[in-house]
C-alpha positions as CSV (number, residue, x, y, z in Angstrom):
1,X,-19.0,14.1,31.0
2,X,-16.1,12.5,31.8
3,X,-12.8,14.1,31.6
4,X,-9.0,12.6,31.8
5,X,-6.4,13.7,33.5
6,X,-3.9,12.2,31.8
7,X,-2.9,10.6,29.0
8,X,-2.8,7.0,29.1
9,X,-0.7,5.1,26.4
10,X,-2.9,1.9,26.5
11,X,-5.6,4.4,25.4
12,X,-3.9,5.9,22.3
13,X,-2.4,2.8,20.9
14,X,-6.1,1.1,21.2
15,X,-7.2,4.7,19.1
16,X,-4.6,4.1,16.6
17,X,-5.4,0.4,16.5
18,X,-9.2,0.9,15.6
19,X,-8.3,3.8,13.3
20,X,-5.9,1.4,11.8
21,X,-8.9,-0.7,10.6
22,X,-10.6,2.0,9.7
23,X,-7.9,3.4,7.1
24,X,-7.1,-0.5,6.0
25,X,-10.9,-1.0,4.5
26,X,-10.3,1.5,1.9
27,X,-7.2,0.2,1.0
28,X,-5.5,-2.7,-1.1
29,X,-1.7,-3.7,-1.3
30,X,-0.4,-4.4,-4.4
31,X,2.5,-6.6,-5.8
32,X,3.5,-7.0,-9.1
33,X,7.2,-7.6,-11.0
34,X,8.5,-5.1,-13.5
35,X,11.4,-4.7,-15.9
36,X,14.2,-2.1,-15.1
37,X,12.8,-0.4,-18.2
38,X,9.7,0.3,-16.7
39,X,10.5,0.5,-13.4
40,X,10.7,4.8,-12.9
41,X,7.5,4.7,-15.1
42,X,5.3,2.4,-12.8
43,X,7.2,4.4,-9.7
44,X,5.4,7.6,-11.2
45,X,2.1,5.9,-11.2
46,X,1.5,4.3,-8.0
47,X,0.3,6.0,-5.2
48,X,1.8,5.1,-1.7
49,X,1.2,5.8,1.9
50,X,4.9,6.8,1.8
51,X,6.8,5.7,-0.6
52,X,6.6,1.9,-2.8
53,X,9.1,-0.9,-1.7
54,X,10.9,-1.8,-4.5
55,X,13.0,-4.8,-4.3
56,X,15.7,-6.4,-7.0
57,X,14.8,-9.6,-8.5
58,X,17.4,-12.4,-9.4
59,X,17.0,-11.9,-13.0
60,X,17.3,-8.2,-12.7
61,X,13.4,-7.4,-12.5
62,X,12.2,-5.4,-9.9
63,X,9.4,-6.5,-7.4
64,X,7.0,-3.2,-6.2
65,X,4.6,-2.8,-3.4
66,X,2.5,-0.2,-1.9
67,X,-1.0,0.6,-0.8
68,X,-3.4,2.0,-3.3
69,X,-6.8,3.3,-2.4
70,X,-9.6,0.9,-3.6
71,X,-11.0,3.1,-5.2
72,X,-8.0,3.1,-8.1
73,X,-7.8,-0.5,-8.1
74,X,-8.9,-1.7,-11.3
75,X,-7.8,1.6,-13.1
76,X,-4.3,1.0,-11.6
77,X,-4.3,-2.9,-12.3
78,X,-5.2,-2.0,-15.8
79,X,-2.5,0.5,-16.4
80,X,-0.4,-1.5,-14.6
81,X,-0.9,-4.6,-17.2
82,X,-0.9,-2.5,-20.1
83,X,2.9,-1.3,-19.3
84,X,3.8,-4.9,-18.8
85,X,3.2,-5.6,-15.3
86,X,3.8,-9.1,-14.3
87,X,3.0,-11.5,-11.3
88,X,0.6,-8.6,-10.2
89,X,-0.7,-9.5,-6.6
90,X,-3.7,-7.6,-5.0
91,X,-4.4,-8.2,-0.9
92,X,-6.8,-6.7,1.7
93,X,-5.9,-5.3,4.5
94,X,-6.6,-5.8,8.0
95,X,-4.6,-2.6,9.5
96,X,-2.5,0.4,8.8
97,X,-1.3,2.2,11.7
98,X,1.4,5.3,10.7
């Protein structure tokens, strides 16, 4: 059995790195436009790791993205559509260290 001593930062950042890409297979981003309408409603909606990005458009849209588990994909894509979800772009992940 081997036992360390101390803790060696190389070590924990490798740990975090393969748990990383662990965590990122069951996960997707997802982008997608929205009208200012909707915007609080789709906010309600979407799951995040922390909180969605929401960024202003030039012709006063908003553009939203988070990480949704995979498993609420194509249940979120179609509610998503339904409220009028635009432009909606869905990416795999390679990593997601927090």
């Amino acid at each position: 059995m081997l036992i360390a001593r101390e803790t060696v930062p190389e070590l924990i950042a490798f740990g975090d790195l393969l748990n990383g890409a662990l965590e990122a297979d069951r996960h997707h981003m997802i982008k997608l436009n929205i009208d200012p309408q909707l915007k609080e409603q789709v906010l309600k909606m979407l799951p995040a790791m922390r909180s969605p990005t929401v960024s202003p458009l030039s012709d006063q849209a908003f553009a939203i993205e988070t990480v949704i588990p995979k498993s609420r994909t194509a249940e979120l894509l179609i509610q998503l559509r339904t409220l009028g979800a635009t432009d909606i772009v869905v990416m795999s992940l390679n990593a997601v260290v927090l």
